[in-house]
C-alpha positions as CSV (number, residue, x, y, z in Angstrom):
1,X,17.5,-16.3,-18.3
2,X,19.1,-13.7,-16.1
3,X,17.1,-12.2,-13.0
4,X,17.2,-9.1,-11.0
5,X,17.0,-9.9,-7.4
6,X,15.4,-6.9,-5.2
7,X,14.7,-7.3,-1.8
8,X,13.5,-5.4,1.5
9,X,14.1,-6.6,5.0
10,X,12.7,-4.2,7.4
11,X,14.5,-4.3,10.5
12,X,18.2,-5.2,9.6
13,X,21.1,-3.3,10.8
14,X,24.7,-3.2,9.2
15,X,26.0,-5.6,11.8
16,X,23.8,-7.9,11.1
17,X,24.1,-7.8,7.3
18,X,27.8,-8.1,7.8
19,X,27.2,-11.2,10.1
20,X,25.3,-13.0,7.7
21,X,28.0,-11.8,5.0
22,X,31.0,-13.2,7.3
23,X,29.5,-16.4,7.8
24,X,28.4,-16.6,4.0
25,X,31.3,-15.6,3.1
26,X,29.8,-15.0,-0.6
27,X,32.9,-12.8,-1.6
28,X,35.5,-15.2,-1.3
29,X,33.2,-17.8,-2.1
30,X,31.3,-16.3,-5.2
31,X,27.5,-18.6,-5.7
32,X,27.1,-20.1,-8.9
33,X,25.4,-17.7,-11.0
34,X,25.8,-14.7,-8.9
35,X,27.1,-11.5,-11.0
36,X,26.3,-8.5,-8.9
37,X,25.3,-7.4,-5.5
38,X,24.4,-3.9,-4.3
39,X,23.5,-3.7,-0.1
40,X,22.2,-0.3,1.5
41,X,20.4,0.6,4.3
42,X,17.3,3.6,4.3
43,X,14.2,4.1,6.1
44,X,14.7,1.2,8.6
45,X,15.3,-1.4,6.4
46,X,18.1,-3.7,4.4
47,X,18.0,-3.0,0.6
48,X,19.1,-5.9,-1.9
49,X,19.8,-6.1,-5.5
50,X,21.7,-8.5,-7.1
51,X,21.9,-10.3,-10.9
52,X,21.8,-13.9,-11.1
53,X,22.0,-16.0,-14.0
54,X,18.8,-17.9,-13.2
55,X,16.3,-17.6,-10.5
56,X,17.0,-21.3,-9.5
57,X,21.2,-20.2,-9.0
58,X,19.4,-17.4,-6.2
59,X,16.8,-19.8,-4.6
60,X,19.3,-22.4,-4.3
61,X,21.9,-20.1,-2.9
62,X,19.4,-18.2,-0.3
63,X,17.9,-21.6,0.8
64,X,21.5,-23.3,1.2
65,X,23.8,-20.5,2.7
66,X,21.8,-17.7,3.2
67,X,18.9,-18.9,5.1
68,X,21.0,-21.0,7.3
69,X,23.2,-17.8,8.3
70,X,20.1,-16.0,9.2
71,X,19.2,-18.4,11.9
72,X,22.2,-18.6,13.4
73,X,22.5,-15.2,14.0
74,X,18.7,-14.9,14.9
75,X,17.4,-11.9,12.2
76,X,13.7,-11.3,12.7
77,X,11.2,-11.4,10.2
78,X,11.2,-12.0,6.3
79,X,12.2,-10.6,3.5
80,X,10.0,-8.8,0.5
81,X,11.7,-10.7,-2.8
82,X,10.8,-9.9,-6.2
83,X,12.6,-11.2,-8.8
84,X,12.2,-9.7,-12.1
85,X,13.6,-11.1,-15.7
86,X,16.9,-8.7,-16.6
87,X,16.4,-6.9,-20.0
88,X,20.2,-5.1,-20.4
89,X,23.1,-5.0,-18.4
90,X,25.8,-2.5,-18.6
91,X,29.1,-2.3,-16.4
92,X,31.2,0.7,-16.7
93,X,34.3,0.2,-17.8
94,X,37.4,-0.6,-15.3
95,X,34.5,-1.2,-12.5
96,X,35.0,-4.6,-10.5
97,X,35.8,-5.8,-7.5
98,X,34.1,-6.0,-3.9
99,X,34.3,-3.0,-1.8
């Protein structure tokens, strides 16, 4: 069943985020059941959200690369999850790609 991913990590700056992404490296290395993922940054905070196939392709994926990435580059705090069972799904057409 596909999930939507949202998460809230107060604290985070962009170079941090794009630590954790460099290290990941989830763009060149695309998770297993990974289809989207939107990052921004408002009112202090990192915002996340992403569509996974499953919820165990995300937990296995945050607990195994993510988490990992996090402590080597020493983020503080946690992360507010909610993961939320996807009802419809549209992409535009001609959209893809990382940027």
């Amino acid at each position: 069943m596909a999930v939507v991913m949202s998460l809230r990590w107060d604290g985070v700056r962009p170079e941090q985020y794009d630590a954790v992404r460099d290290r990941v490296g989830w763009e060149d290395d695309r998770p297993d059941g990974a289809v989207l993922h939107v990052a921004w940054f408002e009112g202090g905070a990192l915002h996340v959200t992403d569509v996974w196939e499953s919820p165990a392709q995300f937990e296995e994926f945050f607990g195994n690369r993510i988490l990992p990435a996090v402590e080597e580059t020493g983020l503080a705090g946690e992360p507010e999850v909610v993961v939320t069972p996807l009802h419809r799904r549209f992409v535009a057409p001609g959209v893809s790609g990382a940027a």
